[in-house]
N, C-alpha and C positions, 0 to 999 in steps of 0.2 A: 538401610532404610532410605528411600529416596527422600528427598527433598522438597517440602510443600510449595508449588508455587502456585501462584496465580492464574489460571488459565482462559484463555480465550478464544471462541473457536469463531471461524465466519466460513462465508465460499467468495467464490469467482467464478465469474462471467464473460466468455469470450463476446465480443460484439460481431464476429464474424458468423455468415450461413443462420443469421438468428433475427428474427423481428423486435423490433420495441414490442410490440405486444406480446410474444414468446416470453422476451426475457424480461419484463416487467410481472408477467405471471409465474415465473421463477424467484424475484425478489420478493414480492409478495408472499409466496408458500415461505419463503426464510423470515419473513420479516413475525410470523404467526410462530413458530418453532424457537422459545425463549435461550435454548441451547447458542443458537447461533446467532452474533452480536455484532457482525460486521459483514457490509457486503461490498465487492469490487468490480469494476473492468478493469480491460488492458488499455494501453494506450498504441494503438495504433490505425495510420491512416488507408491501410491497404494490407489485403490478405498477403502473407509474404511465403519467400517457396516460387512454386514453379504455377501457382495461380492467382496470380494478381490481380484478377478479373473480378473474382469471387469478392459477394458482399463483404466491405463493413464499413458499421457505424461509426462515428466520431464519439469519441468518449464522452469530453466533458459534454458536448450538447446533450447527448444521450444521458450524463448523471444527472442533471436538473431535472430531465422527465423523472426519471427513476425514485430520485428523492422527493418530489412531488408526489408521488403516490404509495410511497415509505410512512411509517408512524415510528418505528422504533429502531432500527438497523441502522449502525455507523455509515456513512457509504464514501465511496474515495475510488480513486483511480491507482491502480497499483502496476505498475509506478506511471508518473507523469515525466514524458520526454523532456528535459527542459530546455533542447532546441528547437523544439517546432515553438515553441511561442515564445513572445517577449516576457519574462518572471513579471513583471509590472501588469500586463496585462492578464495574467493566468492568476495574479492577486486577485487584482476585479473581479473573474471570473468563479474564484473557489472564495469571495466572500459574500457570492451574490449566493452559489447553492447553498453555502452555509445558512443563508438566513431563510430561503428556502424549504433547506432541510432540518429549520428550527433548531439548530445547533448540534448537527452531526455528521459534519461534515472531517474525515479523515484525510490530510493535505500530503498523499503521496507522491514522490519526487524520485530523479533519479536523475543523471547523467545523459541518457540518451547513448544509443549506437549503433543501430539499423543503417548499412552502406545504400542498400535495396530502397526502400522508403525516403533518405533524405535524397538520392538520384534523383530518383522519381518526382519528389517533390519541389526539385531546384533550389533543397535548404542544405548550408552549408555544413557539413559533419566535420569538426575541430578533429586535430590529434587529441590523443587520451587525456593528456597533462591540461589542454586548456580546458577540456569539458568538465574535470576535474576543477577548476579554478573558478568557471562561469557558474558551476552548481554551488559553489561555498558562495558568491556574491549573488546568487537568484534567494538563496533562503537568507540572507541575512536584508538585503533589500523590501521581499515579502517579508518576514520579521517587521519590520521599520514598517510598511506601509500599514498593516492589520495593528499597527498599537502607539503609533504616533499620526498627529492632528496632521502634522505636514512633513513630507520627505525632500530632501536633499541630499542625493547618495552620487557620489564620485568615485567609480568604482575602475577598476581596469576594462570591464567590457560592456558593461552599464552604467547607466548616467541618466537621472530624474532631477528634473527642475523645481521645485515649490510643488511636488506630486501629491496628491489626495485618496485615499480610500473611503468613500462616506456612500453609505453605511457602511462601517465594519464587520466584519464576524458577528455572532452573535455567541460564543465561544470566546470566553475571557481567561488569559490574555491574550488567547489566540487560538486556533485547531491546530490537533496535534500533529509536528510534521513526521512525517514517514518515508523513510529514504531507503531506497530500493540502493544497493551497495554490494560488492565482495572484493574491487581491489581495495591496496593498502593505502594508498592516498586518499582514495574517498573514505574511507573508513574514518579519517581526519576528521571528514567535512561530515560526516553522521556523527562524530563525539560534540564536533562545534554546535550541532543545530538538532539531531535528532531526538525526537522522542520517543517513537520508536525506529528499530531496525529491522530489516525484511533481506534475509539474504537466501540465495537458492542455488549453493552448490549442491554436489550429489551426494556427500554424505557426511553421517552424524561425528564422525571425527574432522573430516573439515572446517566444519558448521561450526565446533567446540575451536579448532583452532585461529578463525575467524572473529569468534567472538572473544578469545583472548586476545587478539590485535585490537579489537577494540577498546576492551578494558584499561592496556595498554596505552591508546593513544589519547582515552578518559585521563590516567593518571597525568601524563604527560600536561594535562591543561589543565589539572586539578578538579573534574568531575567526579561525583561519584557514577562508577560504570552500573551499579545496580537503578539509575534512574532513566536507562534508556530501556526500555522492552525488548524482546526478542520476537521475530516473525516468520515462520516459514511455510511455504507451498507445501499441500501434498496435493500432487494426482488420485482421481479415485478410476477405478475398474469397476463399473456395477458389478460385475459377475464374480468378485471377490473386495468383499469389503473389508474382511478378515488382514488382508496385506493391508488398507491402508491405516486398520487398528494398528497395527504393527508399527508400520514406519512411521507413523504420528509420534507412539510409543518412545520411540529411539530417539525422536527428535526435540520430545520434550523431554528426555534424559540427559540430549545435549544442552538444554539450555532454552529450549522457544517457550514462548507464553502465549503467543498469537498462533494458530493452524488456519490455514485460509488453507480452503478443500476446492480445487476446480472441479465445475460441477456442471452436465448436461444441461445445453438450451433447443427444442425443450426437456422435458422432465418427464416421460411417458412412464416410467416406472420407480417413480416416488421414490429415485435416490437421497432426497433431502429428507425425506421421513425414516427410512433407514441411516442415512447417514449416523441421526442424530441420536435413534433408539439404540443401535447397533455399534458405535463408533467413539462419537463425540460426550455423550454420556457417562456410559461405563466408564470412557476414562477420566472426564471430571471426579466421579463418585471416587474411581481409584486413588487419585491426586490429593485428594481429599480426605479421605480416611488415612491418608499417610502422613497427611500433614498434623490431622490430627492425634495419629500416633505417636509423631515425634519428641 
């Protein structure tokens, strides 16, 4: 008998080759379809690969429009570089769409690691160990600044004076943070701070052995590992959807609760209305009746 869990499904949004008005009429069609609960971009600052040229958006400016013309849909950046920006300022930033987004704003985070992009960009790209170190001091500084009056953080890479958040979140005690993860060291820094996890190896016994590291590193610091969520990517193929019933399938066998579905911008052939009829659905309903079997 499987195991009832909680489920939650959303998409993702490339900002590359795509308009704000394309893909705002893509969040829009999600935001109307109750099945799906969460919507995302990527975080980057240039199409990567061997065409660099090629459009894209900037994320977070591009989520404020987006949440602005949102009524119901989580929306978040999956994941946020946390070297392209200062964590203090990317606070500002994600409690300004929070209030925005009338309180639904999704606070994804990650390490950062693109060689391509920070070149390009003239930003400096740490060894693993420190990104690792500077992602554990960006969430607990962001922590501090969305739920205290005033910050004083003395950190190894960071350092705030008498620092202010006002207004805060509109999300109390804060929005939920979401840490994009799959080494063992960051795995740490998702036990210390995460509330959900979002990890994207390639398969459902990884994902299972992943997520026992983290359980692991829960115990270790005395969490319980059942209070962080579980999150993974699927690709979809319009011309078989059947496969990403499947691999969905597998992956909330291993453990996910969150399915974020990357999904065409545009949408000429109403993969989100199949997604949800065909897909996301049925497997709730299965999840469901199993749970209440149990």
């Amino acid at each position: 008998m499987m195991q009832h869990k909680s489920l939650h499904f959303g998409i993702k949004t490339a900002p590359t080759h795509a308009t704000h008005e394309a893909l705002l009429q893509v969040w829009q069609a999600a935001d109307v379809l109750p099945i799906f609960e969460h919507a995302w971009l990527n975080d980057h600052l240039m199409s990567l690969g061997d065409h660099p040229t090629d459009p894209c958006l900037e994320s977070w400016t591009l989520l404020a429009a987006l949440a602005a013309h949102t009524q119901r849909l989580r929306v978040g950046v999956m994941v946020t570089d946390n070297t392209y920006r200062h964590p203090a300022i990317l606070a500002k930033m994600a409690a300004t769409i929070d209030i925005i987004a009338h309180g639904r704003l999704n606070f994804g985070i990650g390490t950062g690691w693109s060689e391509q992009e920070h070149r390009a960009y003239g930003i400096t790209l740490p060894p693993p160990g420190e990104r690792v170190r500077r992602l554990d001091e960006a969430c607990e500084l962001t922590r501090q600044l969305w739920t205290q009056p005033v910050v004083n953080f003395t950190g190894r890479y960071y350092q705030l004076h008498e620092a202010y958040c006002e207004p805060r979140p509109i999300q109390r005690p804060h929005p939920p943070f979401v840490i994009g993860a799959e080494g063992e060291q960051t795995l740490r820094v998702v036990a210390r701070h995460a509330d959900i996890w979002d990890c994207s190896v390639n398969t459902p016994e990884e994902y299972r052995h992943k997520s026992s590291v983290l359980d692991d590193a829960c115990a270790t610091i005395g969490r319980d590992p059942a209070t962080i969520e579980r999150s993974r990517h699927i690709s979809v193929d319009p011309s078989d959807l059947h496969a990403a019933y499947e691999e969905t399938r597998t992956f909330i066998d291993a453990g996910a609760t969150h399915i974020i579905y990357h999904v065409p911008v545009p949408d000429p052939q109403g993969i989100l209305h199949r997604l949800a009829k065909e897909v996301a659905e049925p497997l709730r309903a299965e999840y469901d009746k199993a749970g209440n079997q149990a």
